[in-house]
N, C-alpha and C positions, 0 to 999 in steps of 0.2 A: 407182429404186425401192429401199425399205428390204429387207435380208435379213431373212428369216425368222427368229428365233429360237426353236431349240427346248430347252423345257424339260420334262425325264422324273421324276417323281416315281415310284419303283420301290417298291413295296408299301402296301397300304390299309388301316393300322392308323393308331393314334389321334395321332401326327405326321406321317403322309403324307397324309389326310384331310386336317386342319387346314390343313396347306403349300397345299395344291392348292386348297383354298378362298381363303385369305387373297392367295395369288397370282390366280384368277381374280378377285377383287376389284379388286386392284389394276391390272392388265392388261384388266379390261372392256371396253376400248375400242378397245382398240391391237390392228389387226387384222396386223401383224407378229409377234406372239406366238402362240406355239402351244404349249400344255400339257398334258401326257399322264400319264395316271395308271396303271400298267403294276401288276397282281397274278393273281394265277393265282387269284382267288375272283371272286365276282360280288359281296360283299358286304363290308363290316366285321365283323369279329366283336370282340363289346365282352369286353374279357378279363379284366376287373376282373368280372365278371358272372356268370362260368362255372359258380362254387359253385351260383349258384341254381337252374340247370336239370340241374345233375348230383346235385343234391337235393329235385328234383322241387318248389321255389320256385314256381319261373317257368315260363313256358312256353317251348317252343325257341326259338322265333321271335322273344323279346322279348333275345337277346343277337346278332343281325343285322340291319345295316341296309344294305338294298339300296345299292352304289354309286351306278346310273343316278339313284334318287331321292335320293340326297346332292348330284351335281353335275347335277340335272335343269336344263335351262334354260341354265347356265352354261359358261362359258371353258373345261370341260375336257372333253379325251377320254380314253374308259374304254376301259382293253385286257386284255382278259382272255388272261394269258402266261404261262408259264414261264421266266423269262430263267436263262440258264444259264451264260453266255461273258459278261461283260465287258472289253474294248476301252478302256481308256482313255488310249491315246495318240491313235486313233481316235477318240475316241468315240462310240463305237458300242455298244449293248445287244444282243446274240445271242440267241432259244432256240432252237427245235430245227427250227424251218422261219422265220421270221423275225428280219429284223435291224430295230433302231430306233437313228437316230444323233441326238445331242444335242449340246445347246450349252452343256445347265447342267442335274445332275443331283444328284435328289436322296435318299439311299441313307432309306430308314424300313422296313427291311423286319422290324424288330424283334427278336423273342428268339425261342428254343426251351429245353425242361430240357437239365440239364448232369445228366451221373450219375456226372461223377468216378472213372471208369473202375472203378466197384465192380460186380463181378460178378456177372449177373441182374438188375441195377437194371433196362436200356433192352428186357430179356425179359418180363420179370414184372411189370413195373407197367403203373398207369392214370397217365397223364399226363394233364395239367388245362390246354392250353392252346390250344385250338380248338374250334371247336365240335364239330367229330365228338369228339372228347373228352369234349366233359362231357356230349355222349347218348352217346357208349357206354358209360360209366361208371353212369348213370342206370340204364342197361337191364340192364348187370351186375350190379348193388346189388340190384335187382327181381327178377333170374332168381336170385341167391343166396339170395334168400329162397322163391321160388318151387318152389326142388331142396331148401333146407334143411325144408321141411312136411314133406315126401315121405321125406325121409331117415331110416333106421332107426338107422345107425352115429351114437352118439353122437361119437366123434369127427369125423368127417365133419363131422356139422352146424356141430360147435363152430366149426370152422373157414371153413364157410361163414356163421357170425354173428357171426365175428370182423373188424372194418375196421381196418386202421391209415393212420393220413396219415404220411409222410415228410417232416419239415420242421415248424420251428414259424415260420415266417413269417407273414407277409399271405392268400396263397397256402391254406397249411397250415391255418391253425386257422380260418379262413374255412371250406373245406370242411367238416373234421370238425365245425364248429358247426352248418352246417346239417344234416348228415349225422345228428349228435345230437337237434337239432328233429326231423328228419322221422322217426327209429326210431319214436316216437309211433306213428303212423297207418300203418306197417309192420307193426308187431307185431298193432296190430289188423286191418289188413285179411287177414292171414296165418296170424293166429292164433298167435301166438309168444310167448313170452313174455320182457316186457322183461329181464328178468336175463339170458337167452339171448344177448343182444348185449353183445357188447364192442366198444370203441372205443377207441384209441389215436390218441395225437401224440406222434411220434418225434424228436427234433434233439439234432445231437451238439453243440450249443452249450448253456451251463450254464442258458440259461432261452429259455425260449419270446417272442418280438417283441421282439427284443434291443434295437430301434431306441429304446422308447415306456424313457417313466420307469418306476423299480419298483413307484410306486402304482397305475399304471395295469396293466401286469406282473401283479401281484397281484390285482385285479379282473377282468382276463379268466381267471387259473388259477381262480379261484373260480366263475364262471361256467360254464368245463367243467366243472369237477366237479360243477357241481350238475347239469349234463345227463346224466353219467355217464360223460365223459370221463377216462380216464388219461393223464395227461399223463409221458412219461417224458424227461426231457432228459440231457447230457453222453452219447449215444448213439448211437455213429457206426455208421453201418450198415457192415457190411463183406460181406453177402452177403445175397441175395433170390434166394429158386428159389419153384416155380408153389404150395408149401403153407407157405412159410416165412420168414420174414426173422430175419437176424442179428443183433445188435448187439453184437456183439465180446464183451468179459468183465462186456456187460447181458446177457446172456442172449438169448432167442429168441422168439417168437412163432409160434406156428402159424396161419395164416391163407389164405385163396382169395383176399384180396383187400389189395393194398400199391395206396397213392396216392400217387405222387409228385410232392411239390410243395418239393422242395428247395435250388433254383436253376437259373438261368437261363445260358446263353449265347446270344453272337450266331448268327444262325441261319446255315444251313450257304453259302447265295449271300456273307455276307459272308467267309466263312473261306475263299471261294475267291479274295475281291480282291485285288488286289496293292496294297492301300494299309496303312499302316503301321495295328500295332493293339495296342492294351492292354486288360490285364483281360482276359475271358473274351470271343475276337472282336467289340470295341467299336473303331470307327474313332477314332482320335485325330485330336483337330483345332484349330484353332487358336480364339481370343478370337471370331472372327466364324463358329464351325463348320463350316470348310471342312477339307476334307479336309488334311491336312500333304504330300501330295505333290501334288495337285492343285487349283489353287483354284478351278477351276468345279465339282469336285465336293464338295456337301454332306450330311450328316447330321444326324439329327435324331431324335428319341425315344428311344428304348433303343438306340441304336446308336450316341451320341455316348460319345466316352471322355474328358473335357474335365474339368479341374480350376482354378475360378476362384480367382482368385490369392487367398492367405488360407488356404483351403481345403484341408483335408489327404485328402480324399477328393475321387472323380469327381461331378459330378451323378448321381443318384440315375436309378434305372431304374422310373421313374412318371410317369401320367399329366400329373402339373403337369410335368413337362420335358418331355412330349410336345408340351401346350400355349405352354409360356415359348419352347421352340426353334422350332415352326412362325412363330410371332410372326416370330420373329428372322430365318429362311433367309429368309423371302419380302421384308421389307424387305431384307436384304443382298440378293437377286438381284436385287430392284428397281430399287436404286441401281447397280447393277454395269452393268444394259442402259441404265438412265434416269438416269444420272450422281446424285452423292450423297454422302453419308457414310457410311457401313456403321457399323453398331453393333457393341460388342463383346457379349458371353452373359455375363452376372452374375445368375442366376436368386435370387431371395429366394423363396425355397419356405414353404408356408403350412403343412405340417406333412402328416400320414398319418392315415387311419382306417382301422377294421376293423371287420366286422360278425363277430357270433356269434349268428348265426342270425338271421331276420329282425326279432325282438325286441327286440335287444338289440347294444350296439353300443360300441364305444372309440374315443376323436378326442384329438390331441395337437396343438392348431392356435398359428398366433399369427405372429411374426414373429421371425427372428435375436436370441435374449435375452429375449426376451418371451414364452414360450409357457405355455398352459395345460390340463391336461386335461379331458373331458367322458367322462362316460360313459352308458351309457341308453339312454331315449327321447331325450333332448337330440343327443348322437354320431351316432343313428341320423338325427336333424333332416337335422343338416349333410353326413351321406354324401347323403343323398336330396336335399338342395338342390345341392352341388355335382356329384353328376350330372345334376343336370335345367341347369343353367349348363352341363355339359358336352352334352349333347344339342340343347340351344337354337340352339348354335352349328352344331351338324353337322344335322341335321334339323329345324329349328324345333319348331312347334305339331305336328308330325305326332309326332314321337318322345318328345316332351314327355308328350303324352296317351297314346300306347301304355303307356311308364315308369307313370305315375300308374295306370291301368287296375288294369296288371299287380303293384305294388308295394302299391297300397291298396283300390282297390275291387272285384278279380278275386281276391283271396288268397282260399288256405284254409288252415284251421284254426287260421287266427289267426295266422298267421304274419309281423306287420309291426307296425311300430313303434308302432301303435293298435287289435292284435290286432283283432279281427274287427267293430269295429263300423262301418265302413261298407262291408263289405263280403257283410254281410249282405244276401240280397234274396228275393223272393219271386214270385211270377205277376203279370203286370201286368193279369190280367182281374180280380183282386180292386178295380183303380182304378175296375173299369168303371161301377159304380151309382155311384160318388162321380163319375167326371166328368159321367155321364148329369143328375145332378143339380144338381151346381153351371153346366153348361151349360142347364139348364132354369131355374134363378133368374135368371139371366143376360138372359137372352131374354125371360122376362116379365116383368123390371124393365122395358128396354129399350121391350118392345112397349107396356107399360103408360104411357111417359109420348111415346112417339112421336107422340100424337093433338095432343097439347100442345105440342110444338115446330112440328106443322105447320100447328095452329090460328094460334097466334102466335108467333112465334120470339122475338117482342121480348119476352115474358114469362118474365123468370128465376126458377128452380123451384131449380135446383142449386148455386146459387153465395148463398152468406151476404148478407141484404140489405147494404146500402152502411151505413156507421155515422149520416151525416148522416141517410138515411130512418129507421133505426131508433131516433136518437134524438127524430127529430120525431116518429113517431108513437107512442112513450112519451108524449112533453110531454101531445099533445093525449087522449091516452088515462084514461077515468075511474078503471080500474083496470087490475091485471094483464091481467085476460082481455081488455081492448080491444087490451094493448101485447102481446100474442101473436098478436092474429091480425093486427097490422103486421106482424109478420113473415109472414104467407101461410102458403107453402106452402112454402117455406122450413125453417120453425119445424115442419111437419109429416116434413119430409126428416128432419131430426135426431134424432127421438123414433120410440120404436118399442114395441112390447110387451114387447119383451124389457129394455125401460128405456131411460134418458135414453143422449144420448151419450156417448161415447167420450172420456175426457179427453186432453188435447195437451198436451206439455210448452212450459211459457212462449217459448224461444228457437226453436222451432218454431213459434209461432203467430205471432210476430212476426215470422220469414221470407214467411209465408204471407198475414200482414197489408200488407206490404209489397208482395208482387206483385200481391196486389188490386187495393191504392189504385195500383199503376202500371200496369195490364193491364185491370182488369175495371171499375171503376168511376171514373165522371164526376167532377168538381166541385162539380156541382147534383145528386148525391145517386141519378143513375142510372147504368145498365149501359152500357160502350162496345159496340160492335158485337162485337170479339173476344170477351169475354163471352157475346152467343148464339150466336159459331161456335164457341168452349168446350162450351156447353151440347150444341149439336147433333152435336158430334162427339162427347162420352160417350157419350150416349142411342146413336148408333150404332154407338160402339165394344160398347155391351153386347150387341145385339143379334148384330155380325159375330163377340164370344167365344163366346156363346151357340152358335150354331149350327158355331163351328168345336169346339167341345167335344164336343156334342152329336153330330156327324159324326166328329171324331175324328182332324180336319186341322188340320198344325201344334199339334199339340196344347200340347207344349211352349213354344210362343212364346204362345198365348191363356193358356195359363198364366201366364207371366210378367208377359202387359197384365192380366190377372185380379189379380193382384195389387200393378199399378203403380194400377191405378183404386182401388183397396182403399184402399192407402194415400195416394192422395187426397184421399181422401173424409173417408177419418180424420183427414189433415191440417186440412181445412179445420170443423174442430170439426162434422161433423153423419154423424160416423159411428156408427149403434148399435152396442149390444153385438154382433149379428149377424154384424156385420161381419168380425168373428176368425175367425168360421170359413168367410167365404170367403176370407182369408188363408192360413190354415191350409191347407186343402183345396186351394189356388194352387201350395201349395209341393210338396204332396203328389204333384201331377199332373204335375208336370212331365217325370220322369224315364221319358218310353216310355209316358203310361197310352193314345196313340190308338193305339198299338201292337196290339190286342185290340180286333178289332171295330170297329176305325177303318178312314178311310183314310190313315193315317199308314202301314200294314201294304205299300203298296201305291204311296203317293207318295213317301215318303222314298228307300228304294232307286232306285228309279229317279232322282231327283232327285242323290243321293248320287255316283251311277255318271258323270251326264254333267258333274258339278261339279269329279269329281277328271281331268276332260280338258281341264280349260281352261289355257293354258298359265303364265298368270302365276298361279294357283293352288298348282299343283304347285312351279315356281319357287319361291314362298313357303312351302309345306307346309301352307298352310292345308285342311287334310283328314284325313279319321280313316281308317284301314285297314278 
C-alpha cells in the first residue's frame, strides 16, 4: 500500500485558498493524498476590500467568505489553529496543544503593517488589515462623530473631525477616498457641517501611487481634492501620540484619529521560521518557489521573496502573484508526488487598479511594454470584473452574486460606478394590481380559446395559415373581404382594436418562416400534428401563467414564460399593439412581485432552505445566501 502523503497549506488568504483548491483539483482522486488547510479564522478575509466596510460601502459580511463553503464537498481539510513552533527538520507544525506533520508544505500566511519603528505608530493608529479592522475603524469614524455633536470645546471637536491616512498607496488613498464619499451622509446624519471635516493623506514619498504614470498620478490628486481631500506628500512621519501626529520639519496635525496604511511586512509566524528571508520577512525562494533551504517547503502570495531573472525588483505583493503562484506550487507539488517537470515562476502581471470611492476609479493594465491607463467608470469596469474572475474561482455563482448585490444593486447613495440607478427599489405590493392583472389577461385569453382546442384540436387558430392555403384562397377569392376570411381566425388573432399588428424585422420573419415550413406545416398546404401540440400547449401554458400570477407562485419564472410567449407571438407577425404591454408588465414582474400576498412569501424560503442541502449544490455554489 501507497504512503500517505501530507500536504499543509498554513493560512487562508488569497494564495493559500487558491493553492488548496487547484491542489484538491488536481488530487480528486488519489485517495493517498491528504490536504489541510491550517488558519486560526474560519473564514477568508478579502483584504483588497476592507476600505469599503470601514467606510460603511459594504456590508461586513460581503469582505468574508466562509472556509467550510470555499472547500465544501472537496479534497481539503479545514483546521482552525494557531500554529506557533515550526519543525522543519521534522516536519512537523506545532500550536499550543496540537502538532500537525507534513510531507509538503505550504507557507501563505501573508502580511501585517510595518511601522518602521516610529514612535506611537503600533499605539495610536487604526490599522486596515482584517477584518476586525476595518469594523473597528468604522465604529470609531461613527463614535467621532457621535462625541464630536455633543462636544462644546471647539478644539476637541476639531480634532475629532479631523481623519488623516498614513501612506499614499493602494491601501492609503483607497480608504481616505471612501472616507471622503461617505463624510456626505455623516455630516448629514449628525448634523455637522462639511467644512468641519478635514481629511488628509500623508506619505513621506514625493507623490502619492508612485507605482502608476504621472497622468494617471494627477487624476487621482484631482479627484481627492475635489472630495476635499489634502493631500500632503515628502512627509515622513516621525511621531504619532493619541491627539496628534508628526511629520518632522511638515509640521503636525492635530487629530483623534491616524490610519495606517503605510506598508507591509511578513507577518509575525514567518519571522519566527528558520528559513532564509529578504525584504521585510518574505521567504526567498528559488525559480519553482521553494523555499532555499528546503525544498518541500513552499511559498506563495505575499510571502514569496523571488526576483525573476531581468527583473530588478521582487514580485510584487498582490493579488495577481497570489493567483500566478497558487497556479505554480500546486503543479510543482504535483509533479514532485506524480513524477513531472516542475515549472519555473515568471509572472507577466497585468498591471494595478485603485478605486476612489465607489465612483470612481484608476487602472494601468496591459502587458510588459505595452500598458495603458483608464480612468472612471471604465477603471471601475475592470476592478469589478477582475474581482468577480477572482471570486468565480474561490466561490463560484454564490460570491459572484453576493459581490453584484452588494457592489450595484444594495448600494446607497449612490455609491458605484452607476451611482444609484439600479439600485433604486421600492414595495413589492405596489407590483400587486399589475400582476393581479396581467395574470387575469392571461387566464381569459387561455380559457377563452380552451373550448376550441377541445372541440377540435386539428383546427389551428394560433399559428399563421400555411402560404400555399393562403395563396389558394386569395386566387379563388372575388375580393379582399373573401381573401381575409381564408385566413379564419387566424387573420382575427392578428388584429385588435388597439390596431393592426405588430411589425417584425425582415431577418426575423425569415427565421420564423423557416421553422414553420419545417415544424408546423405540411406539403399539401396543412398543419403537421406538432403544430396542434404547439397550439395546445400555449392555450395552456396561458392559463398555468395566469393562475401562477394570479396566486403569486413562481412568480418570477411565469414572468419570464409571460414574456417568452409575448415574444412569440410577436415573432410570428400577429401580435397587436397590446401586446407591449404585456411585455412590459413581464419585465416588471419579475423581480419578487409574488412576494406580497403571494405564495412565493411562503414557498420560495422553504424551497431555498432545503435546495442549499443538497450536496452537489453547495459543491458548485449554486445558491444565494
Amino acid at each position: 500500500m501507497q504512503d500517505t502523503k501530507k500536504i499543509i497549506i498554513l493560512g487562508g488568504g488569497y494564495g493559500g485558498v487558491l493553492t488548496a483548491k487547484k491542489l484538491a483539483k488536481k488530487f480528486k482522486k488519489d485517495e493517498n493524498i491528504e490536504i489541510t488547510l491550517i488558519d486560526k479564522k474560519p473564514y477568508q478575509t478579502l483584504l483588497t476590500e476592507l476600505h469599503e466596510v470601514a467606510a460603511n460601502r459594504a456590508p461586513e459580511d460581503s469582505i468574508r467568505i466562509e472556509l467550510a463553503k470555499i472547500f465544501e464537498k472537496r479534497k481539503v481539510n479545514v483546521i482552525l489553529d494557531e500554529i506557533t513552533e515550526l519543525d522543519f527538520k521534522n516536519q512537523v507544525l506545532k500550536s499550543s496543544k496540537n502538532s500537525y506533520e507534513y510531507d509538503y508544505l505550504v507557507v501563505g500566511t501573508g502580511c501585517q503593517p510595518t511601522y518602521f519603528g516610529i514612535p506611537g505608530a503600533k499605539e495610536y493608529t487604526h490599522k486596515l488589515w482584517s477584518y476586525e479592522d476595518a469594523v473597528n475603524l468604522k465604529e470609531h469614524i461613527l463614535n467621532m462623530f457621535r462625541e464630536a455633536v455633543k462636544e462644546t470645546d471647539r478644539e476637541k471637536r476639531k480634532k475629532m473631525l479631523t481623519f488623516v491616512v498614513v501612506g499614499g498607496g493602494f491601501t492609503g488613498v483607497e480608504m481616505i477616498g471612501e472616507l471622503a464619499e461617505w463624510k456626505n451622509r455623516l455630516c448629514k446624519d449628525f448634523y455637522v457641517d462639511e467644512e468641519e471635516v478635514k481629511l488628509y493623506v500623508v506619505d513621506a514619498l514625493p507623490k502619492i501611487l508612485p507605482i502608476f504614470p504621472d497622468k494617471l498620478i494627477n487624476k487621482a490628486e484631482k479627484r481627492l481634492r475635489k472630495l476635499g481631500v489634502q493631500i500632503i506628500t515628502g512627509a515622513g512621519i516621525t511621531e504619532v501620540s493619541n491627539d496628534l501626529v508628526t511629520m518632522g520639519d511638515k509640521g503636525s496635525i492635530d487629530t483623534n484619529t491616524v490610519v495606517w496604511a503605510a506598508g507591509v511586512e511578513g507577518s509575525d509566524i514567518v519571522g519566527k521560521m528558520e528559513l532564509k528571508q529578504e525584504g521585510r520577512k518574505r521567504i526567498a525562494t528559488n525559480d519553482k518557489l521553494q523555499s532555499l533551504d528546503y525544498e518541500n517547503v513552499y511559498a506563495v502570495g505575499d510571502n514569496i521573496f523571488y526576483m525573476p531573472e531581468g527583473l530588478k525588483r521582487p514580485v510584487p505583493q498582490m493579488v495577481e502573484n497570489a493567483e500566478h503562484s497558487a497556479s505554480l506550487v500546486a503543479h510543482n507539488i504535483f509533479a514532485d508526488i506524480k513524477g513531472g517537470e516542475k515549472k519555473s515562476y515568471n509572472p507577466a502581471f497585468h498591471g494595478a487598479m485603485v478605486c476612489i470611492g465607489g465612483r470612481y476609479g484608476l487602472a494601468h493594465l496591459g502587458m510588459p511594454g505595452k500598458f495603458f491607463g483608464l480612468s472612471g467608470f471604465f477603471a471601475m469596469f475592470v476592478k469589478h470584473f477582475i474581482n468577480i474572475v477572482y471570486f468565480f474561482q474561490v466561490a463560484g455563482f454564490n460570491k459572484c452574486w453576493s459581490y453584484l448585490m452588494h457592489e450595484i444593486f444594495h448600494i446607497k447613495d449612490n455609491r458605484s460606478l452607476v451611482g444609484g440607478y439600479f439600485s433604486k427599489a421600492s414595495p413589492n405590493f405596489w407590483l400587486l394590481p399589475l400582476r393581479m392583472f396581467v395574470g387575469y389577461k392571461w387566464l381569459e385569453q387561455g380559457l377563452h380559446k380552451l373550448p376550441g382546442i377541445i372541440k377540435d384540436p386539428s383546427k389551428i387558430f394560433l399559428i399563421p395559415p400555411p402560404p400555399t392555403a393562403a395563396t389558394a384562397g386569395a386566387s379563388a377569392a372575388a375580393d379582399a373581404t373573401a381573401a381575409a376570411s381564408a385566413g379564419g381566425q387566424a387573420a382575427a388573432e392578428a388584429a385588435s382594436q388597439w390596431g393592426t399588428a405588430l411589425p417584425v424585422p425582415g431577418f426575423i420573419e425569415n427565421i420564423v418562416k423557416w421553422s414553420m415550413d419545417t415544424f408546423f406545416y405540411t406539403g399539401d398546404g396543412g398543419y403537421t400534428t406538432l403544430a396542434e401540440v404547439f397550439q395546445a400547449g400555449m392555450v395552456i401554458a396561458e392559463i398555468i401563467v395566469g393562475l401562477m400570477l394570479i396566486v403569486g407562485l413562481f412568480s418570477a419564472l411565469a414572468s419570464i414564460i409571460s414574456i417568452a410567449m409575448g415574444v412569440m407571438i410577436w415573432s410570428s407577425g400577429m401580435a397587436p399593439t397590446e401586446m407591449l404591454w404585456y411585455l412590459a408588465a413581464g419585465v416588471a414582474l419579475i423581480g419578487g412581485s409574488g412576494s406580497t400576498f403571494g405564495l412565493d412569501y411562503y414557498v420560495l424560503p422553504f424551497l431555498k432552505k432545503r435546495w442549499k442541502k443538497i450536496g452537489w449544490v453547495r459543491k458548485s455554489y449554486l445558491y444565494i445566501d
